[in-house]
N, C-alpha and C positions, 0 to 999 in steps of 0.2 A: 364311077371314075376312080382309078388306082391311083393315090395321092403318090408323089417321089418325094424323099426326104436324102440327102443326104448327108454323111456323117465323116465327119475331119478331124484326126484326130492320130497319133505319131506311133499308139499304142496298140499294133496287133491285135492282143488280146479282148482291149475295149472296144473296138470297132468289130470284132466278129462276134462278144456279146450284143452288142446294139443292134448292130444287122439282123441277127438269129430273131431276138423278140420284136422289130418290128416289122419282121417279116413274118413270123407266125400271125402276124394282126391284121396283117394284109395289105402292109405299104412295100413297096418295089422301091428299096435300098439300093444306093450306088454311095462309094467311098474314097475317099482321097487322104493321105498319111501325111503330108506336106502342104503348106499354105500356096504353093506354087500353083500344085498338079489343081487343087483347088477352086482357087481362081479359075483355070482356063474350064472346068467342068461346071461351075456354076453359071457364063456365060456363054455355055455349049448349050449346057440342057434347063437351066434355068429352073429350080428344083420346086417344091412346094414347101418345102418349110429345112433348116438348116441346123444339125446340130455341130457346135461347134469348140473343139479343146482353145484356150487359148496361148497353149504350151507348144507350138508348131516351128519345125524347123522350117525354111524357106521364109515365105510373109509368116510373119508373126498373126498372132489371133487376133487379137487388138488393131493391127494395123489391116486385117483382112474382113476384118467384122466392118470399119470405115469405109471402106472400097467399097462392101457389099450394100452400106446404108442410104451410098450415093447415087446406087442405078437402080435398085430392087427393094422391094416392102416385104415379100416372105417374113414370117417369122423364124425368128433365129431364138436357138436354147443354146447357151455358154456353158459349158466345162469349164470350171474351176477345182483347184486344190480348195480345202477347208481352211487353210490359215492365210487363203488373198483375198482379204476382206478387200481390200481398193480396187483389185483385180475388179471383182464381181462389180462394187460400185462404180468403176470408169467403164465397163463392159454397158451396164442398163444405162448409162448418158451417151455413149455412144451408137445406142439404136437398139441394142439386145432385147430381147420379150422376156426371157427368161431365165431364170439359173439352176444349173445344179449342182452338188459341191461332191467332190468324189475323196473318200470313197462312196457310191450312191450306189441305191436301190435301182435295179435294173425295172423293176415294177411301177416304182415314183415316176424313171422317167418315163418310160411307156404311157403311163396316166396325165403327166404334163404335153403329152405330143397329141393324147386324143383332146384333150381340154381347148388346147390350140386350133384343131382342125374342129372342133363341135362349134366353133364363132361363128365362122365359116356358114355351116350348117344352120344356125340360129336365124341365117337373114336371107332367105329361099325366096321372102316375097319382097316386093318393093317398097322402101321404106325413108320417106324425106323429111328430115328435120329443118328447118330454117329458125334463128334467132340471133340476134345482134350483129347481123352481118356474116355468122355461118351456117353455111349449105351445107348438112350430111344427107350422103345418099346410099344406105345401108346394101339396096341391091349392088351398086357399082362398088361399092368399098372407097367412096371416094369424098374428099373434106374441100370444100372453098371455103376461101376466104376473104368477102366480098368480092367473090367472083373471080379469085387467083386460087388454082389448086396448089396443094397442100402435101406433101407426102407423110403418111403418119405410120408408124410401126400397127402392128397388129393390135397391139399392148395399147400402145394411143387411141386408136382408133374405139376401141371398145368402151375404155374411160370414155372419153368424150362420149360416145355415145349414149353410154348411161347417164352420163350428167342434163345432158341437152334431154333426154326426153322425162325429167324432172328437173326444171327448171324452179331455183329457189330451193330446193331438200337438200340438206347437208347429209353426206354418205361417209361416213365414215372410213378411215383405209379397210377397217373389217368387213365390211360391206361391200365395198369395191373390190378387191381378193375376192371375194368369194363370188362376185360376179362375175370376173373377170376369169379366175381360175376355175369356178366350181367347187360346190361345195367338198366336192371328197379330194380334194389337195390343199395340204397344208405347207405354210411355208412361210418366208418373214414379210409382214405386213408393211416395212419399214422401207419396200422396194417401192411401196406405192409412190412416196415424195419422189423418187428420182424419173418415175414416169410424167409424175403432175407438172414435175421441172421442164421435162422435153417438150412434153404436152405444149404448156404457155411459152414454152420459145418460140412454139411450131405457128400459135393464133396470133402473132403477130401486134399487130393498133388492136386485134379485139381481146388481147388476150386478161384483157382487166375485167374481164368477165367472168373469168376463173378463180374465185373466190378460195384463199384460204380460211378454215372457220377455227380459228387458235383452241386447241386443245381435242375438237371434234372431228373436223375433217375437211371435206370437199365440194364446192354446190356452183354451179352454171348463175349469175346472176341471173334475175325473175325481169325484172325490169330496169 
């Protein structure tokens, strides 16, 4: 299966960078310069994973990333300048998987977009967690909670995952990054808290489950 990725973003030259290498890798690239033209191609063709500038004339990135969080779970990678540090941070509370700060390695992101689709990949067989009132169901990609679905980002979805199938082990954010991302991408560890934050918005009455461990990290309560 040909994964579709598409790529938003106001700058010519970055968008026929992007396209070139993640077409040599073998995804089927489609493009949009405006938040506008955007929108209507995201609910035309419904892509598999979205990378996205937040610098967009038309809808703004931040207000098209919102739109995007309300109908669809694709994973989404943000374009940022280097010095919007709030950017990036209102970007990952607002549903984002991931970031990258430009000017960037055309190779980083290429290695963040396979990392993204290799989760995907990880869960081929059928795989059901249940504890304190939540259902994951890895083949479906799908989270209840006590029996109310759940929409979670890809980035959620994984965390929780990891946590629920060690129940009680504190995982540190280095830990988690690198499950999450793999070990050959590096990148700020520090992105994990604003996951864990959407994460426990997401679990609702159970989310007192979700344990902070002060100084260490992150663990599914045992009992």
């Amino acid at each position: 299966m040909v994964r579709t990725i598409l790529v938003i973003d106001d700058e010519p030259a970055i968008v026929t960078l992007i396209a070139h290498r993640l077409t040599l890798d073998g995804y089927r690239v489609i493009t949009a310069h405006n938040g506008d033209d955007a929108w209507i191609i995201i609910n035309e063709n419904i892509p598999d994973l979205i990378i996205l500038d937040l610098m967009l004339p038309g809808i703004p990135g931040l207000e098209l990333l919102r739109e995007i969080r309300q109908r669809h779970t694709m994973p989404v990678i943000v374009l940022t300048a280097r010095k919007d540090e709030v950017d990036r941070v209102v970007g990952l509370e607002m549903g984002a998987d991931d970031y990258v700060t430009k000017p960037f390695s055309i190779l980083e992101l290429a290695a963040r977009v396979k990392a993204m689709f290799r989760r995907d990949e990880m869960h081929t067989l059928s795989h059901e967690i249940s504890l304190h009132g939540i259902d994951l169901n890895a083949d479906r990609r799908e989270v209840h909670i006590h029996g109310y679905l759940t929409h979670l980002t890809s980035t959620e979805f994984e965390i929780l995952a990891l946590l629920l199938q060690h129940p009680g082990r504190v995982f540190s954010r280095e830990e988690i990054f690198h499950h999450v991302w793999g070990g050959e991408i590096a990148g700020d560890t520090r992105t994990i808290n604003v996951h864990i934050k959407n994460l426990r918005a997401k679990l609702f009455d159970a989310q007192d489950v979700l344990e902070t461990v002060r100084s260490v990290g992150y663990r599914i309560r045992s009992v």
